[in-house]
N, C-alpha and C positions, 0 to 999 in steps of 0.2 A: 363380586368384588366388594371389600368392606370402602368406607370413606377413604383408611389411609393409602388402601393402595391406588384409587383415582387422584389423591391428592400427589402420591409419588412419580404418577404418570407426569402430572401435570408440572411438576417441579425439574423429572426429565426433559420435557418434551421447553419448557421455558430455558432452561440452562443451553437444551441443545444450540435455540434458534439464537440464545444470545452469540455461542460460538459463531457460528456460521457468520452474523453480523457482525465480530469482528474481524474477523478473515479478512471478507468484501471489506470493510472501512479501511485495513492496513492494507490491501493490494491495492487500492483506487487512491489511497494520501498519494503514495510521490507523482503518479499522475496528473490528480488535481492541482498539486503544488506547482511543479512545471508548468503545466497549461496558463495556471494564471498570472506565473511566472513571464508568460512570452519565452521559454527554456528553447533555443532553436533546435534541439530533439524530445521534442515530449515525448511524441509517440516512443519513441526508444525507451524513454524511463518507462513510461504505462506499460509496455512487454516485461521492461526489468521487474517493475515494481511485482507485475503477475507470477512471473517465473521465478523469483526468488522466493516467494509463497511455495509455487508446488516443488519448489528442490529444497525447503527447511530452514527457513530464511536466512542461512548461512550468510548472504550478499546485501540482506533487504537493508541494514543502516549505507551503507556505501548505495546505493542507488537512490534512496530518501536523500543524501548528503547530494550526489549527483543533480537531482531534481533543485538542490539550491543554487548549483554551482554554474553560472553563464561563460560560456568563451570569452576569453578578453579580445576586447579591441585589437586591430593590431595598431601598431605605431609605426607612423612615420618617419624615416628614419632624416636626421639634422645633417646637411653639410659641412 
């Protein structure tokens, strides 16, 4: 094998691993987001967040937006 084709190895195999690493960073944000959110279903957004990944992230902005969004209060109602 000449230089360039260890250097095109090398250039595959770096592209590859950045993909991978962003996969893992977009399916673990709305997770992390919720979590430190105190979001009272995190764990539900981290399944969403993972599963919108392996179905083509069709869903993944709606479950990131979820991960911002907390239950309201209720209110007490006035006499």
């Amino acid at each position: 094998m000449s230089l360039l084709d260890l250097l095109a190895w090398v250039v595959l195999i770096v592209a590859v691993g950045t993909l991978v690493a962003i996969v893992v960073a977009l399916g673990a944000m709305p997770g992390r987001i919720a979590r430190r959110r105190g979001h009272p279903w995190a764990e539900a957004v981290v399944v969403g967040g993972w599963a919108t990944l392996v179905f083509g992230l069709l869903f993944w902005p709606l479950v990131l937006i979820w991960a911002y969004v907390d239950v309201p209060a209720k209110r007490e109602e006035q006499p």
